[in-house]
C-alpha angles and dihedrals in degrees: 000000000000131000132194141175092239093187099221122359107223131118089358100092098092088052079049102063095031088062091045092049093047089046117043103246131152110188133021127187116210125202132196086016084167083214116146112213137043108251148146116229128200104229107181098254097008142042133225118224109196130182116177143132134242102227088043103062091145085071142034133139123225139182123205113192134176121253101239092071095043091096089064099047154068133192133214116199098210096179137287090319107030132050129155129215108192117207120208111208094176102257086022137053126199124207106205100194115208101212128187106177123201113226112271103351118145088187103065093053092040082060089049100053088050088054092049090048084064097062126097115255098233099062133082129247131208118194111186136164137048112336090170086236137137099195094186136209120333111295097190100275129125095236098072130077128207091260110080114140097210129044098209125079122215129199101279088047096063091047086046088049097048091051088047090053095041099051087037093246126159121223094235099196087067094054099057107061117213140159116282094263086061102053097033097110101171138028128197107240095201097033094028097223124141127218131173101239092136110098150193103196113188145183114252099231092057096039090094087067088055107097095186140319119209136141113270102221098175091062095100087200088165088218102158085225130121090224133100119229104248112209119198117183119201133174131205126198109245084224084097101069094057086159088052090072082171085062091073128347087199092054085049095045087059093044097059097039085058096048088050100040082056087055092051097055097047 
């Protein structure tokens, strides 16, 4: 997966394709699209997924996802800064959250803590995009890794920190260290200085599937944003589509010695 504050959407989407398809990637997850209407579009191999508003054209969140994975999912357009894409893994089911945070504003994640109350406990969640927080040094909690890039912590950090600790996540960023080019997410374009206010914010019980998340600095997407694309790759053991035996022959095979060694002891 990648996501990215896009700064506005139009006329990109073809660059945009053209890097997922070069590049292997499944799902991107798109801020500040400046669309103005909640929509789904038809893209040959892939589909965009919009939620916007209207009267909030400044914002907007989108996921563009590859085909091959729209059988498995759902979306749920929330409003301009939240939308939801659940995945559905057979006996599990993952919420990948598209977030695009104001500066400074205790009510959207206010909002966001009373969404992710809904959800059932045994899910997963996936928070990704631009949450406009510095989140520091560890603090002793469990939420944050040894790879910050800052050591302050700014309002939207603290808020960011107290759901991670509540719904027991884990800021991924923190937790893969890289050099500075690699966890640089977003660069002033009048003052020229960088900060890491860009996330992947994960459940705990689904971090072990996460291989690595860094900022992929050699992708010239030619964006005209002041934001770094920020990969995270994540695998997920094909165990979990025992019904899909095309997903993994091995996984099948398993499946149907166990079926048939139960037979044979009753």
């Amino acid at each position: 997966m990648i996501s990215l504050n896009i700064r506005s959407l139009n006329d990109k989407l073809t660059i945009l394709r053209q890097v997922m398809n070069d590049q292997h990637y499944d799902i991107f997850l798109l801020q500040e699209t400046h669309l103005k209407v909640t929509e789904v579009r038809n893209l040959s191999d892939y589909t965009l997924y919009c939620s916007s508003n209207a009267e909030h054209v400044w914002a907007g969140v989108a996921i563009l996802i590859h085909n091959k994975l729209i059988k498995f999912v759902s979306f749920n357009p929330i409003s301009s800064r939240i939308c939801c894409l659940t995945l559905n893994l057979g006996y599990k089911k993952i919420h990948l959250f598209n977030v695009y945070a104001p500066h400074n504003d205790s009510i959207f994640y206010m909002e966001l803590e009373n969404i992710l109350k809904e959800l059932p406990c045994l899910d997963g969640i996936i928070l990704a995009g631009d949450f406009n927080a510095s989140v520091g040094k560890p603090n002793n909690s469990p939420c944050l890794g040894n790879a910050a890039l800052v050591r302050s912590t700014n309002h939207n950090g603290k808020r960011l920190i107290e759901i991670c600790e509540l719904f027991n996540m884990k800021i991924g960023n923190t937790f893969f260290k890289h050099p500075i080019h690699h966890i640089v997410t977003y660069k002033s374009p009048f003052f020229g200085t960088t900060s890491q206010i860009d996330y992947f914010v994960i459940s705990t019980k689904i971090f072990k599937w996460v291989r690595d998340i860094r900022v992929i600095s050699k992708l010239n997407l030619t964006l005209f944003t002041d934001h770094y694309p920020l990969a995270c790759e994540l695998r997920i053991n094909n165990s979990i589509f025992p019904n899909h035996i095309n997903q993994n022959c091995l996984t099948s095979v398993r499946f149907i010695a166990r079926k048939d060694l139960a037979q044979l002891n009753t």
